[in-house]
Every structure is written in structure tokens, then in C-alpha cells.
C-alpha positions in Angstrom: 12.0 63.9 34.3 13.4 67.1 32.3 11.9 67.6 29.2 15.4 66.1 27.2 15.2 63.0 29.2 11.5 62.6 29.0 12.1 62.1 25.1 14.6 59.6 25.5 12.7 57.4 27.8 9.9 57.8 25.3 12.0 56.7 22.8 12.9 53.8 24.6 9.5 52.4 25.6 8.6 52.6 22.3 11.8 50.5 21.1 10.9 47.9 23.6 7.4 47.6 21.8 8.7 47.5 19.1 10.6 44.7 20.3 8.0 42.6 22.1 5.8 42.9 18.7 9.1 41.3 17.1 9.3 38.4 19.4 5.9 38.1 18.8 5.5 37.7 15.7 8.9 35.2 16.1 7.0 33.0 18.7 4.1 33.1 16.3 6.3 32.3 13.1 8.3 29.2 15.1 4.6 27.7 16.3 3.5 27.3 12.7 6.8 26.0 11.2 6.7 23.6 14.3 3.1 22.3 12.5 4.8 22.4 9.1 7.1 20.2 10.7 4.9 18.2 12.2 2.7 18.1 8.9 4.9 16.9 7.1 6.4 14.3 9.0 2.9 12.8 8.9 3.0 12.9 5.5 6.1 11.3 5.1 4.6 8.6 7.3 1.6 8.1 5.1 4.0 7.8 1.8 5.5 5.5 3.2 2.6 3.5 3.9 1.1 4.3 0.6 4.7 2.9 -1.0 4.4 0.1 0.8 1.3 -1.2 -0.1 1.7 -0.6 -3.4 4.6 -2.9 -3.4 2.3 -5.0 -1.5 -0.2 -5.2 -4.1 2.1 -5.0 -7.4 3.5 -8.5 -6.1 0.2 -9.9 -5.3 -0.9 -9.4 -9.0 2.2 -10.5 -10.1 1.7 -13.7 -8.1 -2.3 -14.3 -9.4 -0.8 -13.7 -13.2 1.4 -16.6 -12.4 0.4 -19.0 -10.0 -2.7 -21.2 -10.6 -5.2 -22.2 -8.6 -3.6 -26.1 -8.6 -0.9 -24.4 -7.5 -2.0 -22.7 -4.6 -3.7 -25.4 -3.7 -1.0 -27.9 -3.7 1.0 -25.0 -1.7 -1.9 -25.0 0.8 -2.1 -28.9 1.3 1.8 -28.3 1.6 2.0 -25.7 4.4 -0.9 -27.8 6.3 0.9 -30.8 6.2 4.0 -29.4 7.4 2.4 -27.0 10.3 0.9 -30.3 11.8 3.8 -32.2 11.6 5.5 -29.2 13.7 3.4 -29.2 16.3 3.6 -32.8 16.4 7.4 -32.8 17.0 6.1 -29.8 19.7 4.3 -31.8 21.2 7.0 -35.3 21.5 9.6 -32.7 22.5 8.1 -30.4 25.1 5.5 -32.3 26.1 2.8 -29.4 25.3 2.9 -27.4 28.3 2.2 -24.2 29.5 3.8 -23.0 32.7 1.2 -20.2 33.0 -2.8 -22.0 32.6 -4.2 -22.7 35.5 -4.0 -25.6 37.6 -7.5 -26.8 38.0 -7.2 -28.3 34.7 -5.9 -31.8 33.8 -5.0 -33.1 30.9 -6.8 -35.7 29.3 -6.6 -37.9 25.8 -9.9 -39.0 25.1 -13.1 -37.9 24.0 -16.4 -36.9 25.4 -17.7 -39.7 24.0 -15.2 -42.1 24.9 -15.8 -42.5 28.4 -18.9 -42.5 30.8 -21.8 -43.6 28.8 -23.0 -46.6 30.6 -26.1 -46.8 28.7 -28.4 -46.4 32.1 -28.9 -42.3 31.2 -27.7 -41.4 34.7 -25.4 -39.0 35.9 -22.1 -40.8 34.6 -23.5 -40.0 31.2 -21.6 -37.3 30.2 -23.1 -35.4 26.9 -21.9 -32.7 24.6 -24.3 -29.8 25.1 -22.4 -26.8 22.5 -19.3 -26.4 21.1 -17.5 -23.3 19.5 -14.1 -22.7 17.6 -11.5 -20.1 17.6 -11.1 -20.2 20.9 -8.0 -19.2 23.3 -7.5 -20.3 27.0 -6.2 -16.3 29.7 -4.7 -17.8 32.6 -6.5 -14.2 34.6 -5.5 -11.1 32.6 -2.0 -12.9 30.6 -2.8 -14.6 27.7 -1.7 -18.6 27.2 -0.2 -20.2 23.9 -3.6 -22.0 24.0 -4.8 -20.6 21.1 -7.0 -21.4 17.9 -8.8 -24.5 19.7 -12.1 -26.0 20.3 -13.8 -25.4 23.4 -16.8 -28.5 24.2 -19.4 -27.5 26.9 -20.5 -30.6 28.4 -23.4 -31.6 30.8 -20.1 -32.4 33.6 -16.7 -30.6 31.9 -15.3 -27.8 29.5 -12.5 -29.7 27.9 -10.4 -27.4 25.3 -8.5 -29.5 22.5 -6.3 -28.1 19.6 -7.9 -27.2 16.3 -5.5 -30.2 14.6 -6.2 -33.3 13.4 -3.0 -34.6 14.7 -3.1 -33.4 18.1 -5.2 -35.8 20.2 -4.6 -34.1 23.7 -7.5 -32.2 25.3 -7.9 -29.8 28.4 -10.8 -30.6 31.1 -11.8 -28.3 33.6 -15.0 -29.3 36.0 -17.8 -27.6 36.3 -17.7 -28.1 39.6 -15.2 -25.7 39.5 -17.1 -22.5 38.1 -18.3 -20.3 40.9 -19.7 -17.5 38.3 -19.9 -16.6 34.8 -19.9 -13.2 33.4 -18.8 -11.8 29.7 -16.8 -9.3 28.4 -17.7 -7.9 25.5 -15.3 -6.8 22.8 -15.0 -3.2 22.1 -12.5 -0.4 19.9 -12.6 0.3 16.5 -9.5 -0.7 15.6 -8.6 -4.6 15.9 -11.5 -4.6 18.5 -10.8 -7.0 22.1 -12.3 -10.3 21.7 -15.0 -11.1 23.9 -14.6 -12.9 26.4 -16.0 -15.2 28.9 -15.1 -15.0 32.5 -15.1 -17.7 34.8 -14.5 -17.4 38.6 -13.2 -20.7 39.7 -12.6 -22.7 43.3 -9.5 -23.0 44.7 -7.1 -26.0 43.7 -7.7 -27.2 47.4 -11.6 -26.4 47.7 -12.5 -28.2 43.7 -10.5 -31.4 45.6 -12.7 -31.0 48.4 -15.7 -30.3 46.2 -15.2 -33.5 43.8 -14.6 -35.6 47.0 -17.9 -34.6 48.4 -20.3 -35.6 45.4 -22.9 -38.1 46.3 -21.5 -40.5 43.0 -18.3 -40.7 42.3 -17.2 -39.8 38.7 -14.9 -41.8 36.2 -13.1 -38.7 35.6 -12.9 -37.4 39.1 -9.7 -39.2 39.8 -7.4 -37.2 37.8 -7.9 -34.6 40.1 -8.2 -36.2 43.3 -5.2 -38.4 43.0 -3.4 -35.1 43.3 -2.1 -35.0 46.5 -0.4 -31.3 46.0 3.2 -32.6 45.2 4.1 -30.6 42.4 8.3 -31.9 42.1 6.8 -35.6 41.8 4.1 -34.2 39.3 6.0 -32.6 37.0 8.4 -35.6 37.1 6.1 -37.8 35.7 3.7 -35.7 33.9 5.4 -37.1 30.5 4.6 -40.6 31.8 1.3 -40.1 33.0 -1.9 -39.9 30.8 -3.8 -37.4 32.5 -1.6 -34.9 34.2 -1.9 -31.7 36.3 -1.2 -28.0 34.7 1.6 -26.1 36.7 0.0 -24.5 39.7 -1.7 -20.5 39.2 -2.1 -17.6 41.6 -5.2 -16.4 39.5 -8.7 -17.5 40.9 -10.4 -16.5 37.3 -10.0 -17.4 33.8 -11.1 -15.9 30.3 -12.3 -17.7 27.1 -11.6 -15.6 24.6 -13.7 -16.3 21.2 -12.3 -14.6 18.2 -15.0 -15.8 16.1 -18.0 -14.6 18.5 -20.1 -17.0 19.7 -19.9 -15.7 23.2 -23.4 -14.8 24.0 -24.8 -18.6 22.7 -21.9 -19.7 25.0 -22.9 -18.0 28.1 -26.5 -19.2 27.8 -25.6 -22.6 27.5 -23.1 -22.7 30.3 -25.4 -21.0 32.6 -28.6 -23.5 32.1 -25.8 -26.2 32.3 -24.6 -25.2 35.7 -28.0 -24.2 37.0 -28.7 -27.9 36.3 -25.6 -29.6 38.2 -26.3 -32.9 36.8 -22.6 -34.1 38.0 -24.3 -33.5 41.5 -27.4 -34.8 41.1 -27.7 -39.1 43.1 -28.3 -41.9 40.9 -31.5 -42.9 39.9 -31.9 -46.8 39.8 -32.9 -48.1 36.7 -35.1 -51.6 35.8 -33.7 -53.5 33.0 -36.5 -53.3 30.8 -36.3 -49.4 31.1 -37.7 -47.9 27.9 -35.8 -44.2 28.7 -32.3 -46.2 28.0 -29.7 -44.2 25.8 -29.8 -44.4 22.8 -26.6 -41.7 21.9 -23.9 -44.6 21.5 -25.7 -46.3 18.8 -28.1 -46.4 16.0 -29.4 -43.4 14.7 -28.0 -41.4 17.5 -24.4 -42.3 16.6 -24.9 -42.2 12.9 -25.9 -38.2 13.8 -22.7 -37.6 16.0 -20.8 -39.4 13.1 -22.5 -36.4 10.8 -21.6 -34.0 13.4 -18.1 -34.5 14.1 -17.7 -34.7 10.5 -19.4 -31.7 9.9 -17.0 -30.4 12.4 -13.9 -31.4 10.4 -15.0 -30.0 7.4 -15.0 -27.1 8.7 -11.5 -26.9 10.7 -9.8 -27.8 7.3 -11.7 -25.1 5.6 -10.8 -22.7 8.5 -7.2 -23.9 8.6 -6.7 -23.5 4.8 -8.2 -19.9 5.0 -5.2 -19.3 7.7 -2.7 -20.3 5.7 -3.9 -17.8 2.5 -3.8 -15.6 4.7 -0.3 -16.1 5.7 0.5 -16.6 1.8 -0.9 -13.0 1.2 1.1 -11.5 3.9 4.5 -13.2 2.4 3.1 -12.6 -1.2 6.5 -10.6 -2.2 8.9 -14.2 -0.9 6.2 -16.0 -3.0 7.0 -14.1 -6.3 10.0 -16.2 -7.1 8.4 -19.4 -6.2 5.3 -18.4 -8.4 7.5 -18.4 -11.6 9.0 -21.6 -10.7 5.7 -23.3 -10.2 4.6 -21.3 -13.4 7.7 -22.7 -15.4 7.4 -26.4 -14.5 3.3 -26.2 -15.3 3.9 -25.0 -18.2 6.7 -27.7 -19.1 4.1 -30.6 -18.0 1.9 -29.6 -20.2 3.9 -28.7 -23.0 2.1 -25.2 -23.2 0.4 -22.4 -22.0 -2.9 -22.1 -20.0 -6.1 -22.4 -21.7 -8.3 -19.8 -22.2 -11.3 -21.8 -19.8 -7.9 -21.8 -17.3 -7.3 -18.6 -17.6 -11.1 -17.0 -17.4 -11.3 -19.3 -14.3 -8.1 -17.7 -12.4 -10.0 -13.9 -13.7 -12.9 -15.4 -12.4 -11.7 -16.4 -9.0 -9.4 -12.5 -9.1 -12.2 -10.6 -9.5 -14.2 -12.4 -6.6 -11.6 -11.5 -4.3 -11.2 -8.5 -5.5 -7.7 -8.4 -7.6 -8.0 -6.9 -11.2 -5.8 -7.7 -13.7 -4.1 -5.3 -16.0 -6.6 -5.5 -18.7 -9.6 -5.0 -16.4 -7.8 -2.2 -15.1 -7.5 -0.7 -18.6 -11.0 -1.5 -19.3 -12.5 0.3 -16.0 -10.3 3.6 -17.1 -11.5 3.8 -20.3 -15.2 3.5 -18.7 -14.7 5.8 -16.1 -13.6 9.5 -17.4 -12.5 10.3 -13.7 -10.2 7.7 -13.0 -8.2 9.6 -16.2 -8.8 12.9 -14.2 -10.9 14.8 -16.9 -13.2 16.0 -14.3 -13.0 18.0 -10.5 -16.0 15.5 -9.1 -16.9 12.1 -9.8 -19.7 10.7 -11.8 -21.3 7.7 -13.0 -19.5 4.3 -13.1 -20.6 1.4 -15.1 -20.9 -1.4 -12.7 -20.4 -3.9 -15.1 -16.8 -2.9 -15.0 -16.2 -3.0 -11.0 -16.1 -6.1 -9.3 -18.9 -6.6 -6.1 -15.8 -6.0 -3.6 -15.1 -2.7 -4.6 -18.9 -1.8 -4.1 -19.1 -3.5 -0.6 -15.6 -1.7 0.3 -18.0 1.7 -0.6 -20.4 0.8 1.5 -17.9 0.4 3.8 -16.6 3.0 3.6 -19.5 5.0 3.7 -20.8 3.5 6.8 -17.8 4.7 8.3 -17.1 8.6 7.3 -21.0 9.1 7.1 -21.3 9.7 11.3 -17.7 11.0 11.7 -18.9 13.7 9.2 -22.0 14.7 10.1 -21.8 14.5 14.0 -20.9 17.2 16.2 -18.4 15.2 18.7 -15.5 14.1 17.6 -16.2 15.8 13.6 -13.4 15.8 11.1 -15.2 19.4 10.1 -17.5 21.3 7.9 -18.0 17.8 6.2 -15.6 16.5 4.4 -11.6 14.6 5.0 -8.9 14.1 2.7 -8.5 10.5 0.8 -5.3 9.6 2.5 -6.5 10.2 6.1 -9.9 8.4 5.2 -7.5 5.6 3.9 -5.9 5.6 7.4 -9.4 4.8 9.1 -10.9 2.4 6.6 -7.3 0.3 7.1 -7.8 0.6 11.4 -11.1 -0.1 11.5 -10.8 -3.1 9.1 -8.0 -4.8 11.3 -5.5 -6.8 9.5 -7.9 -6.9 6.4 -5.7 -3.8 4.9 -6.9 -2.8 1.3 -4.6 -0.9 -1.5 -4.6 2.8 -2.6 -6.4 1.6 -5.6 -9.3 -0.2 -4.0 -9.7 2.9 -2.5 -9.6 4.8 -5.0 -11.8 2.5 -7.2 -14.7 2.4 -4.3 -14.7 5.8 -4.3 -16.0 6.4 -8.0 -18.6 3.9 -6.9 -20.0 5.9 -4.4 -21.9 8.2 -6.6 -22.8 5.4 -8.8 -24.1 3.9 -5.3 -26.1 6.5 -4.3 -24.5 7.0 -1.2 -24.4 10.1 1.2 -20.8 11.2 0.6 -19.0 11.7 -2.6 -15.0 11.9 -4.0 -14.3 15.7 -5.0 -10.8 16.5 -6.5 -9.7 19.8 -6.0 -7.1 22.1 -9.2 -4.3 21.4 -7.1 -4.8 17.5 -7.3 -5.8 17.1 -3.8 -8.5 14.5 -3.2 -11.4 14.6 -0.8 -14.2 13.1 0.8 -17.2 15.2 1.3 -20.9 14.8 2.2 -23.3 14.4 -1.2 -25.2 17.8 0.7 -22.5 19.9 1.2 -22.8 23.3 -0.5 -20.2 25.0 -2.2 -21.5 28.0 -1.3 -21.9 27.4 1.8 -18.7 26.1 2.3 -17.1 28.9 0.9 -19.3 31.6 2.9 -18.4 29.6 6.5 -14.6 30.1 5.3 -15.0 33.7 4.7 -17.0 34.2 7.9 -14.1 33.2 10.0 -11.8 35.4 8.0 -13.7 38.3 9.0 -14.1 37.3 12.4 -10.5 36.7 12.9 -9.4 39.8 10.5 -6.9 37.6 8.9 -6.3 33.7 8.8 -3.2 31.8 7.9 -3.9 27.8 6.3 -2.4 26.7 10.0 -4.8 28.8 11.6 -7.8 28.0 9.7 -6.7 24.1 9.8 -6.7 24.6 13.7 -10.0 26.5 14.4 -12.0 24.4 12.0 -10.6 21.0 13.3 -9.4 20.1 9.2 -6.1 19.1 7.9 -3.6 21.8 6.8 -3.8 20.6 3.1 -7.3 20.9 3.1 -7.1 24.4 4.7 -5.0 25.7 2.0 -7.1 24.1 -0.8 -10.4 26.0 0.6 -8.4 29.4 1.2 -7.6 29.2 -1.9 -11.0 28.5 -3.5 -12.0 31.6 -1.6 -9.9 33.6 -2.9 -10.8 32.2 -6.0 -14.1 33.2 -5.4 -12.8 36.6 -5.0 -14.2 36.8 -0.9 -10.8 37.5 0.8 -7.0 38.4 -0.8 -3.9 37.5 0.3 -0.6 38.9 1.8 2.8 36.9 0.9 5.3 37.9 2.8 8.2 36.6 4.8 5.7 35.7 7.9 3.5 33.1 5.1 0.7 33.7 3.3 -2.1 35.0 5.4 -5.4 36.2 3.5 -7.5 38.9 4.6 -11.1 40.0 3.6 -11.8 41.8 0.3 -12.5 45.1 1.1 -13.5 46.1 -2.2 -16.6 43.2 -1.5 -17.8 44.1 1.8 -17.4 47.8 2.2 -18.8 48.8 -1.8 
């Protein structure tokens, strides 16, 4: 090119440089206010979730300060009568069906112990070998509105009954029918799978076959053998009949889920059961003066199953009344109103306010489920100097003034950060995670057992107190984290200004990316670098961005 050209196309080239490094530093700009973004929509989420249950919890103490226990209970017996009373009309109305279970059951209205005990100990006698609650019925993979029932193994059936007093309908399903028996255990952190227990099952046509080929013939057996396969004639008169077939299935397996474990003992027990096959086994003649003659039916024997199925009751009222709290603590902000109406006419019967044994009993019976009062509130703040935020790190906590659920919930908790951070896989980063994403995790790994900010908040100034391997810190700006009791300031800080030198310069997003830590926490430990006087920092138009302290390093 002549020499007058050649300038000009220098000068060019160098424009377009000039330009590339533009865009650059554009593209660069527009990645981190797309993680601003992103950032902060997050943390719009989590105020939201924070508002929420605060809301949540302000209407539950409003609801203790009001409500006795009388009360609840009376709502309880209430709520218990009218559920069963529902499912009763359920049951008159729809006939209590379920197009999707499977059709080798039959429905059935008596007992285990109603039927089949002859007294002569052979294989008509059909006994209860274990039985297990919180169970629901998979027709295969899809779950069935058999839920929250009984299962009963037997020596001959697994029959499957609603966990109601006023439901006296059962499911049976032969054991005949069970070809194999393997479990699925429950897994996930958050609101785990149930285990499970599988069963692999005989055809409709073979269990027919099967039942008609067993050297005695059953009292039961009849149920299913009287159906010849006509489905339009069953169905017709399956609100007539007392036993009736369940809609036919295409799946050739079934799950028992058990939400209240149980599984293992379950297995065991159905596996010795089957290995046994007493439904298949020929009648041994007896002689009338036998001396091996049952004895479950009466005397002592009944007197025990009597206990038993008492026993039994007991505790599906005690479950069932559990349920319902449950459901009353989920609607606690619909109860408010009906609280102070309760409250109003207690007071009116008797003529004045509670009594102070009253009152300490409803404290009492607060502080055991963990919900403080105002007062106790007060009286833990003015114990504890950091929960009035005089101090950067927590200390000591009388635990006189904490109730023993907000010291399990630090255990709890502990148990949980403790291996995310110290292990290498899967590390939240150089040991320590910010309160509200540890409040995120403690809430998904407890399931549907949420807690509040403030029993957060409060189990974390017990962890010191505790003795436990991680600790609350609060950062100048406010920020609150949780960090291992060994990390090292020092340390901490030298690791920060290690990657600043090995990057030449760091921005909060970039930092937050390469050390795997949120982009608050980033900021807050740039900061306390700088503090430290390790790096400085250039604010310009393109963010903050700190660099290393020359004046450090190279004097």
C-alpha cells in the first residue's frame, strides 16, 4: 500500500479494536446485570416467603393468646365428627369405588376374626399375623384414593380397611395372588417418596384358576370364584352385593405405600407368611379330645385381641386428632376470627377472665410446641445481647430462656449445613451460607413441617450455646451468615485475596461465581478485604471491581 494509505488502514484496524474491546466490555457488562437480575428476583422470591410466614406465625400467636385448650379440643371432636360423617354420606352415595385399584381384590365387610375360625386349628383358621397404619393402596405406578388405611397381613389375605370408625368396608386380596415381593425404599431430601412395597400379582384369570385348584376349599374363596368375568352385570349389582369385585386393571403389580415406615417389618412378615402357604396346605383331621384346639376365640386369647384392637383404636383417634391440628395450623389465619368468638363466649360463661393456673397451662403447652408468647419473647431479648444486635457474632444464651424445640431445631440444623459445608461435592463454599438460603433448606428438608424466620433465628443463637460445629456471624452491613465454628478469618480473607491476584481483578459477580457463594456474600467478603486493606477498588460505570494493593505486595 503507499505510505498515505498504509496510515489509514492503520488507523482503521486500530478503530475496529477499539471497537471489539467496546463490545466486549458490553457483552461482559449485560452478563452481570443479567445475574443482578436474576439475584434479585430470587430475592424477591425469598421476601415473599419470609412475608408470608411471618403472617403465618403472627396469626398463630394470635390464635394460642386466644383460644384455649377446651377450645381446641371441642374444635377437634368437632372437625372429627363431621369428616366421618362425610365420608359416610361418600360412602351411601358413591358406593366407595375406585375405577383405578386393581381387580384381584374384592370387597368384603367383615373382620378377620369374624369368619373362618372353626376351632379345629386347621387351615380355615385364618389369623392376624402384623398389621401397620398409614397406609395407601398404587394401582402400578398411579396412585388410588385409598389412602390413610390399615393394612392386616394375615396367615391367608391382605385386607386394607379405612382408618375410620365409621367405615366398616375392607379390601381382601389373596395371597395366593402374590407372585413376588420386593421394596422400594424412600429416598430425596425434600418430602422424601414413601417406601414402598411391591407386589407382583397373577392374573385375574390365573388367581381364579389358582383358588379353584386348592386342595380345601376356603369360606372366602367364593367372592372370587363366583366371578364369571362379566363386568356390565358386576357393576350393576355391586351396590347390592356384599362382597363385590374392583373395576378390572391392566397393571400386573401393585405398591403399598407406608407413610409412617414400617416397611421393612412388613416385608419380613409377608415373606415368612408366603413361604408358609398355609391356605395351601390339606386338612389335618382332628380327634375330639384334641388338646392343640384354639384357643384365639375365647378366654384369655380373646380378652388379649379385645386389648389389642383397643389398643389399636386408641391410637387411630390420637393419629386422626393430630391430622386435624395440623389442618387447623395450616388454616390458622380463617381461625383468628373464630378464636375471638370462642374467646368472647368463654369468657361470658364464666363471668371472667382465665385464671392464672389457665393461663400458665396454655404457656405451658406453647412453649412445648414451640410458640412463645410476647412476654417470653421480651424476656429471651433482654437475655440474649445479640438478638438486640450489640455484637458481629453470637455468644452465650441462657437456656433457661429457650424452649427444647428451638434447641432440637439447632441440632437440626446443624446436622444439616455441617456436611454441605465441609465436603468437597456439592459445597456451598469456603464454609459458610447466608441465613435466608440456609432457611430455604431447613424448610425442604423438613417437608410440610415449615418453621418461621424467628425459630430460625432463635436456634441459631443456640448454636454456640450448644456447642455445635457451625456458628451465626453477622456481618457491618447486617447481612447474616452461617459459618463453620473453625473457620479463620484470616484465612478467609487471605483465600479472597489469593483469587484477586490470580485473576488481577474480581467483580462481587465474579467472585460469587468462581467460589460457588451467593452474590451478597461476595460483596460482604470483598468488602472485608478491602477493609483489611489487601486489595482497592475501582467504581466506575462498568461496577465496582477491586484489584490488589500494590502498595502491600510490591513494598
Amino acid at each position: 500500500l503507499p505510505l498515505s494509505q498504509f496510515s489509514k488502514a492503520l488507523l482503521l484496524l486500530k478503530k475496529k479494536r477499539c471497537l471489539e474491546k467496546l463490545i466486549e466490555q458490553a457483552n461482559g457488562q449485560l452478563s452481570n446485570v443479567q445475574h443482578l437480575i436474576n439475584d434479585l428476583e430470587f430475592a424477591q422470591v425469598e421476601v415473599q416467603v419470609f412475608n408470608g410466614l411471618k403472617a403465618g406465625n403472627q396469626a398463630l400467636k394470635e390464635l394460642h393468646q386466644l383460644m384455649s385448650l377446651e377450645d381446641v379440643e371441642k374444635i377437634l371432636d368437632d372437625t372429627a365428627e363431621s369428616i366421618a360423617y362425610q365420608k359416610v354420606c361418600d360412602i351411601l352415595i358413591c358406593g366407595f369405588y375406585d375405577r383405578n385399584l386393581m381387580d384381584r381384590f374384592r370387597w368384603c365387610s367383615d373382620e378377620v376374626e369374624h369368619h373362618g375360625f372353626g376351632g379345629s386349628g386347621g387351615v380355615d383358621e385364618e389369623s392376624l399375623v402384623i398389621q401397620q397404619t398409614g397406609i395407601r393402596l398404587y394401582d402400578g405406578p398411579e396412585r388410588t384414593t385409598f389412602d390413610h388405611g390399615v393394612i392386616k397381613l394375615t396367615t391367608h389375605r391382605l385386607i386394607w380397611a379405612r382408618s375410620d370408625a365409621y367405615d366398616t368396608s375392607f379390601l381382601a386380596l389373596p395371597l395366593a395372588a402374590v407372585l413376588s415381593v420386593r421394596v422400594e425404599e424412600g429416598g430425596g431430601l425434600v418430602r422424601g417418596r414413601t417406601p414402598k412395597v411391591v407386589l407382583r400379582l397373577l392374573t385375574s384369570a390365573a388367581l381364579v384358576n389358582a383358588l379353584a385348584s386348592l386342595p380345601n376349599a376356603l369360606p372366602w374363596t367364593n367372592r372370587w370364584l363366583a366371578d364369571n368375568g362379566d363386568r356390565k352385570a358386576a357393576d350393576h349389582n355391586q351396590r347390592k352385593s356384599t362382597y363385590a369385585s374392583v373395576p378390572q386393571s391392566s397393571e400386573n403389580y401393585i405398591k403399598i405405600g407406608f407413610t409412617r415406615t414400617g416397611h421393612r417389618d412388613f416385608e419380613r412378615a409377608l415373606k415368612e407368611v408366603l413361604e408358609a402357604k398355609v391356605w395351601a396346605a390339606a386338612a389335618v383331621p382332628t380327634r375330639p379330645n384334641n388338646s392343640s384346639r384354639s384357643y384365639g376365640s375365647v378366654g384369655i386369647g380373646a380378652i388379649e385381641k379385645q386389648q389389642a384392637a383397643r389398643i389399636v383404636r386408641t391410637d387411630k383417634s390420637l393419629e386422626e386428632a393430630f391430622e386435624d391440628l395440623n389442618k387447623l395450623m395450616s388454616r390458622a389465619r380463617e381461625m383468628v376470627a373464630l378464636s375471638r368468638t370462642l374467646a368472647n363466649k368463654s369468657r361470658a360463661s364464666k363471668g371472667s377472665e382465665m385464671t392464672t393456673n389457665e393461663t400458665a397451662e396454655l404457656r405451658a403447652a406453647m412453649l412445648s410446641m414451640g410458640v412463645m408468647d410476647e412476654l417470653d419473647l421480651s424476656d429471651s431479648r433482654n437475655t440474649n445481647p445479640t438478638m438486640q444486635g450489640a455484637s458481629s457474632t453470637v455468644g452465650a444464651v441462657s437456656s433457661s430462656s429457650c424452649s427444647s424445640f428451638h434447641t432440637q431445631l439447632a441440632h437440626q440444623l446443624s446436622d444439616l449445613l455441617t456436611p454441605l459445608l465441609t465436603g468437597q461435592n456439592g459445597s456451598i463454599g469456603l464454609g459458610c451460607v447466608d441465613l435466608a438460603s440456609a432457611y430455604c433448606r431447613l424448610n425442604r428438608a423438613r417437608g410440610m413441617q415449615l418453621v418461621s424466620p424467628e425459630d430460625l433465628l432463635r436456634s441459631c443463637y443456640l448454636l454456640d450455646h450448644e456447642k455445635l460445629p457451625i456458628r451465626l456471624k453477622r456481618f457491618p452491613s447486617g447481612l447474616m451468615v452461617l459459618q463453620l465454628a473453625s473457620e479463620n478469618e484470616s484465612e478467609t480473607l487471605k483465600s479472597t485475596t489469593t483469587l484477586i491476584e490470580q485473576h488481577s481483578s474480581l467483580t462481587a459477580d465474579e467472585l460469587a461465581r468462581i467460589a460457588g457463594v451467593p452474590l451478597l456474600l461476595a460483596r460482604e467478603r470483598l468488602l472485608a478485604v478491602e477493609e483489611a486493606g489487601l486489595v482497592c477498588r475501582d467504581d466506575s460505570l462498568a461496577g465496582l471491581r477491586f484489584y490488589p494493593n500494590r502498595f502491600v505486595t510490591e513494598t
